[in-house]
C-alpha positions as CSV (number, residue, x, y, z in Angstrom):
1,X,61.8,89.4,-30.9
2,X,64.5,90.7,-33.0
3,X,63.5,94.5,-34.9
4,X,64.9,97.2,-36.7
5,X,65.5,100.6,-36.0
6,X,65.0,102.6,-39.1
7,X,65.5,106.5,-40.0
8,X,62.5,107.1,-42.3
9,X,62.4,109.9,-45.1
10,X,59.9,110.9,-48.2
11,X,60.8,111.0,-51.7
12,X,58.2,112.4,-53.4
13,X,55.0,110.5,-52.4
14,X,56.6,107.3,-51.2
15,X,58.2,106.9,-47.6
16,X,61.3,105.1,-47.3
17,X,63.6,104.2,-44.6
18,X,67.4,103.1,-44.2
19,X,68.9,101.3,-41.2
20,X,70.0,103.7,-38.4
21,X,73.2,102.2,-37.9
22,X,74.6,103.6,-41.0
23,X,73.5,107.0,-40.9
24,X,76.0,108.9,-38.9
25,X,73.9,112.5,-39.5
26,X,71.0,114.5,-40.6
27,X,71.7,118.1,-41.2
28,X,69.3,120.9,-42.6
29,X,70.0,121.4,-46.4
30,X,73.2,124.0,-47.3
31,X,74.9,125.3,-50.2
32,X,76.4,122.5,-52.4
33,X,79.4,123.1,-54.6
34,X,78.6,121.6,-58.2
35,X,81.0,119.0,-59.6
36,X,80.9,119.3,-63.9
37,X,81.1,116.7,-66.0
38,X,79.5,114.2,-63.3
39,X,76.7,111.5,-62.9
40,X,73.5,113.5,-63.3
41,X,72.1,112.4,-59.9
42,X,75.2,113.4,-58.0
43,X,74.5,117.2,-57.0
44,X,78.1,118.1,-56.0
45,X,79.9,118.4,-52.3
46,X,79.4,120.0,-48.9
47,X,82.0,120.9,-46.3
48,X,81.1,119.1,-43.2
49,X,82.7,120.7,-40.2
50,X,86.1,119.8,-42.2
51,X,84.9,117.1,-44.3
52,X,84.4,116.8,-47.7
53,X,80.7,114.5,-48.5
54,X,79.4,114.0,-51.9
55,X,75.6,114.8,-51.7
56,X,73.5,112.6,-54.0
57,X,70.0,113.4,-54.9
58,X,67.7,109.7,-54.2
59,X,64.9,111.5,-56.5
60,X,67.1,112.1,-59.1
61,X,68.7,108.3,-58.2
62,X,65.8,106.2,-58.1
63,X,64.0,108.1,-61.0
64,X,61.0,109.6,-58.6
65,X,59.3,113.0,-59.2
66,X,60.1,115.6,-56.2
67,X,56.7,116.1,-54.6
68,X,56.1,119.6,-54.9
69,X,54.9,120.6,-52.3
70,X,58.2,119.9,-50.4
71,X,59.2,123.5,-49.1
72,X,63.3,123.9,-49.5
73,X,63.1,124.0,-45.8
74,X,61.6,120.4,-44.9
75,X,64.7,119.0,-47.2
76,X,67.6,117.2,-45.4
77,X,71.0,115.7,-46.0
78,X,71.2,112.3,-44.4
79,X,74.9,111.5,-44.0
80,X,75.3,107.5,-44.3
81,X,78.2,105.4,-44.5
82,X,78.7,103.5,-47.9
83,X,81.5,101.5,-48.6
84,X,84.0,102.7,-46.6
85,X,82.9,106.3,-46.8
86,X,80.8,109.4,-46.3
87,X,78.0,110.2,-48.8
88,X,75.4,112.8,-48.2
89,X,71.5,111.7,-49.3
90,X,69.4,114.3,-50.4
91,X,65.2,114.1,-49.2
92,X,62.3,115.6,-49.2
93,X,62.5,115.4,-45.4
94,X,62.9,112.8,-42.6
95,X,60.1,112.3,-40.5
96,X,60.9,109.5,-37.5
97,X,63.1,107.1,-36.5
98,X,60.8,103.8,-36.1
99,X,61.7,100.3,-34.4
100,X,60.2,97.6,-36.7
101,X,60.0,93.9,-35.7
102,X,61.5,91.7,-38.1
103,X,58.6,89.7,-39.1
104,X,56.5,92.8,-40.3
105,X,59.3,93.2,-43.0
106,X,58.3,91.6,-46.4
107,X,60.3,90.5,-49.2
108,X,60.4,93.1,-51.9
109,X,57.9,92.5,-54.4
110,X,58.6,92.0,-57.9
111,X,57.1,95.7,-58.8
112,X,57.9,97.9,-56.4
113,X,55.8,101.6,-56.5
114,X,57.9,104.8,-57.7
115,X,60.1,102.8,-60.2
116,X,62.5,102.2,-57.9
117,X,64.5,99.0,-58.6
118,X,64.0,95.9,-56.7
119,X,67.7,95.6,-56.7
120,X,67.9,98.6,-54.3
121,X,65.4,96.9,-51.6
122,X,65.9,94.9,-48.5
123,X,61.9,94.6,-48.3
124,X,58.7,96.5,-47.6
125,X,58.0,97.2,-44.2
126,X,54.1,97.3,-43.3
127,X,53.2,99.5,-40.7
128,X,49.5,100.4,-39.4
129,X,48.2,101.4,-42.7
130,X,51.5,102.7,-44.4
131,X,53.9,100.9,-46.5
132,X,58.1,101.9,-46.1
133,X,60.5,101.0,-48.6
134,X,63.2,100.0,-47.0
135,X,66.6,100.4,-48.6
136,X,69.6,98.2,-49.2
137,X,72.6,101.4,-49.0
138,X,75.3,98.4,-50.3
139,X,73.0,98.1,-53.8
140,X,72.1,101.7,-54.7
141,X,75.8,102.5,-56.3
142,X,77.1,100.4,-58.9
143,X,81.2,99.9,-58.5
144,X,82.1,102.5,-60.9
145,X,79.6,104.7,-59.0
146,X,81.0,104.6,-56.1
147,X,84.7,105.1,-57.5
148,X,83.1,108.2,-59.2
149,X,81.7,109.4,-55.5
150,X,84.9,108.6,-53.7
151,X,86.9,111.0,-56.2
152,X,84.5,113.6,-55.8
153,X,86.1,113.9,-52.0
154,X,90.1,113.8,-53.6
C-alpha cells in the first residue's frame, strides 16, 4: 500500500500539509531582514547558519486570515526546496508529521475552503474527522515569482 509522509502545519483555521521529502527544516521563528520594494507576501530574508532563505508568508500567499490566537511562539519557518532552491515558509505552527495512504487522498475539489486556489493543491487528504489541504510546492510561485525569490538570495 503505497502512502505519503506529510509535515502538517495551520494557517489560520485550516490545516495543511506538504510532502516531507522537500522540507529540509523547521526552525522556531527569528528576526527577518525586510526586502523594499517586494511582492507583498514575501516578508524578507533569514541567515541560516550561513545561508541566505527568503521567508514567504502562506497567509499572506494564499489570502487566509492569521488565526489570532496563534502566540508569536507557536510560529515556524519551514525550509523547503522549490525549484532548485531554498525558501523559508512562514505558519502558524506545525503540528505532526503523518503517513497517509494514497487512496485516502482526494482530488481537489472545485472550491476549496480558505480561498486558496485549486491550482496550488495536489488533493484533500481525509483523516479521522479532519480534512488536510495538501499542497503542490511546484504551483504556489508563478515564474516570475520565483525569479523575484531567487534574487532576494543574490
Amino acid at each position: 500500500m503505497a502512502e505519503q509522509q506529510l509535515v502538517v502545519f495551520g494557517l489560520g483555521k485550516e490545516e495543511f500539509g506538504i510532502d516531507i521529502s522537500r522540507v529540509r527544516e523547521i526552525v522556531r521563528l527569528q528576526n527577518i531582514t525586510a526586502i523594499p520594494q517586494t511582492m507583498d507576501f514575501v516578508e524578507g530574508i533569514v541567515n541560516l547558519r550561513g545561508q541566505i532563505v527568503p521567508i514567504v508568508d502562506l497567509c499572506k500567499r494564499f489570502r487566509v486570515a492569521n488565526s489570532t490566537s496563534v502566540e508569536e511562539a507557536a510560529r515556524r519557518i519551514i525550509v523547503v526546496n522549490m525549484a532548485e532552491q531554498n525558501i523559508g515558509v512562514l505558519v502558524d505552527g506545525v503540528s505532526e508529521i503523518l503517513r497517509i495512504p494514497d487512496e485516502s487522498i482526494e482530488p481537489t475539489p472545485p472550491i476549496v475552503a480558505g480561498g486558496v486556489s485549486a491550482d496550488f493543491i495536489r488533493g484533500v487528504a481525509k483523516v479521522e474527522n479532519r480534512l488536510i489541504i495538501v499542497l503542490d510546492l511546484d504551483r504556489i510561485f508563478s515564474v516570475e515569482e520565483k525569479a523575484v525569490l531567487a534574487q532576494a538570495t543574490e
